[in-house]
C-alpha positions in Angstrom: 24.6 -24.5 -17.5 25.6 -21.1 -16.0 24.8 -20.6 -12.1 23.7 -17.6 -10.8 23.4 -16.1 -7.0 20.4 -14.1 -7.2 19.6 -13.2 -3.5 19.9 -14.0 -0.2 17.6 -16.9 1.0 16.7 -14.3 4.0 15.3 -11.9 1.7 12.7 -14.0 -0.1 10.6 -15.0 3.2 8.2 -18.1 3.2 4.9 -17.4 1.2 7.4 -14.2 -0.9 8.5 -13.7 -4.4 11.8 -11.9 -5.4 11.6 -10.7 -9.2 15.4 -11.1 -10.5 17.2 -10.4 -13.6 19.5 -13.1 -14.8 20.8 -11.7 -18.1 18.2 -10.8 -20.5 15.8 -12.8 -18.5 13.6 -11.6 -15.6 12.6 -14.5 -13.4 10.9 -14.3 -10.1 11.7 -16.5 -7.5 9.3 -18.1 -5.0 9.5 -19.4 -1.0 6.5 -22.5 -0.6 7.6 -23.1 3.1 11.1 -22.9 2.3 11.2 -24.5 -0.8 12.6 -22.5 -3.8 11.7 -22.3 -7.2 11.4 -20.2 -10.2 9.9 -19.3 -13.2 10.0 -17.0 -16.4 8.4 -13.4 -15.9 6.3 -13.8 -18.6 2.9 -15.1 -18.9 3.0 -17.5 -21.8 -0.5 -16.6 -23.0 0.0 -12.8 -23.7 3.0 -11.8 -21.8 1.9 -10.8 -18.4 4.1 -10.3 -15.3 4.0 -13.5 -13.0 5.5 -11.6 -10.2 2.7 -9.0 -10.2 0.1 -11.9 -10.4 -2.2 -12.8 -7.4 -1.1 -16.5 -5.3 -4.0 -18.4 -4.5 -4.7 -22.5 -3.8 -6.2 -25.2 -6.0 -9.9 -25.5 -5.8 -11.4 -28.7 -6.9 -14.9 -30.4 -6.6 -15.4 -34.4 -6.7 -19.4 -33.6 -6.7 -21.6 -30.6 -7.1 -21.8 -28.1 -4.5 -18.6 -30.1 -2.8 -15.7 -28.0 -2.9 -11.7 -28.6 -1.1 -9.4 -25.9 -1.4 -5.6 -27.1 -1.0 -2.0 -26.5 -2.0 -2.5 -22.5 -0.9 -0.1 -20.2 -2.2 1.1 -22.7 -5.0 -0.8 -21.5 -7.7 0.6 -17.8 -9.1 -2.6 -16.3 -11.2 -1.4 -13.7 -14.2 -2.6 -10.2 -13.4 -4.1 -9.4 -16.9 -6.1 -12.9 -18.2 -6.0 -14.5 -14.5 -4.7 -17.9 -16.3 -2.9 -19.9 -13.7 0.6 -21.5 -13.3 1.4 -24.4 -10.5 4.5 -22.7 -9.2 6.3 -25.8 -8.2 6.0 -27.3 -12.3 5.0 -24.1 -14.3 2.2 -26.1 -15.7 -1.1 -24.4 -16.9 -4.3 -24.8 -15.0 -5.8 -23.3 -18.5 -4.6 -26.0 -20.8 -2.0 -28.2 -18.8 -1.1 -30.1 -21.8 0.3 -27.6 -24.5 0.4 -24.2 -21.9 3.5 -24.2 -19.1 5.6 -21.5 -17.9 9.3 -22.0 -18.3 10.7 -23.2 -15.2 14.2 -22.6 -13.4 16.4 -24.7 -10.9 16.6 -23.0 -7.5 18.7 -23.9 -4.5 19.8 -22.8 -1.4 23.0 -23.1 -1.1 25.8 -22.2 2.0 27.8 -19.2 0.6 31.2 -20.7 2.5 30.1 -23.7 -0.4 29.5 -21.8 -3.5 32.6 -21.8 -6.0 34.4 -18.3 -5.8 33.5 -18.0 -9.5 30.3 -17.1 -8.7 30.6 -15.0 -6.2 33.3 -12.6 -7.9 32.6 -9.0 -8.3 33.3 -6.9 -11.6 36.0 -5.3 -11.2 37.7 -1.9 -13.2 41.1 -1.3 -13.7 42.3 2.2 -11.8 45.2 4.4 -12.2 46.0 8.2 -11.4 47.3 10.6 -14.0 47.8 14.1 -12.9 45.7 14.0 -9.7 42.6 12.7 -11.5 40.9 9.1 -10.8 40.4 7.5 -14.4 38.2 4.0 -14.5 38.8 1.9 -17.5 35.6 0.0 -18.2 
């Protein structure tokens, strides 16, 4: 499995999103109270952006006309359908047993800590000829 640093923890701030591209993959990364985690761009139901989507709580009843509204800014609702995705597990509120958003390991991790591997920039061989800077790429 392939590690990627794909921000600062500074720049994603409690209750944010960071939208990332890992590859050919865009993810966006979420703050819960300084817990990360991460999920797929893509609405699995017709392809929406998560990270334009709405974040709202989890509203349930345990009678009529009894309503508690909890877990707020856990639940990321798609922009186009308004189907909704539990953040922390990518499951669907829609249909939680065959609908869930692909989900990603996040971690903050001390940058003195991280290998050098992946922290190493790409880097171009350089050489003059005749007063003229070529890159080789």
């Amino acid at each position: 499995m392939a590690r990627h640093v794909v921000a600062a923890a500074r720049d994603i701030p409690p209750g944010g999103r960071k939208l990332v591209q890992v590859g050919h993959r865009a993810i966006v990364v979420f703050n819960l109270g300084g817990e990360f985690f991460a999920l797929l761009n893509r609405c699995p139901h017709r392809g929406g952006s998560l990270s334009e989507g709405k974040l709202t709580g989890l509203v349930e009843s345990s009678a009529p006309g009894e309503y508690r509204y909890s877990r707020r800014g856990e639940i990321i609702r798609c922009p186009w359908h308004s189907w909704e995705f539990d953040i922390r597990t990518g499951q669907s509120w829609c249909d939680p047993r065959r609908v869930k958003v692909r989900t990603f390991a996040a971690s903050v991790e001390p940058g003195a800590k991280l290998p050098d591997a992946t922290l190493v920039a790409e880097t171009f061989a350089v050489r003059v000829e005749d007063d003229y800077v070529v890159l080789d790429t």
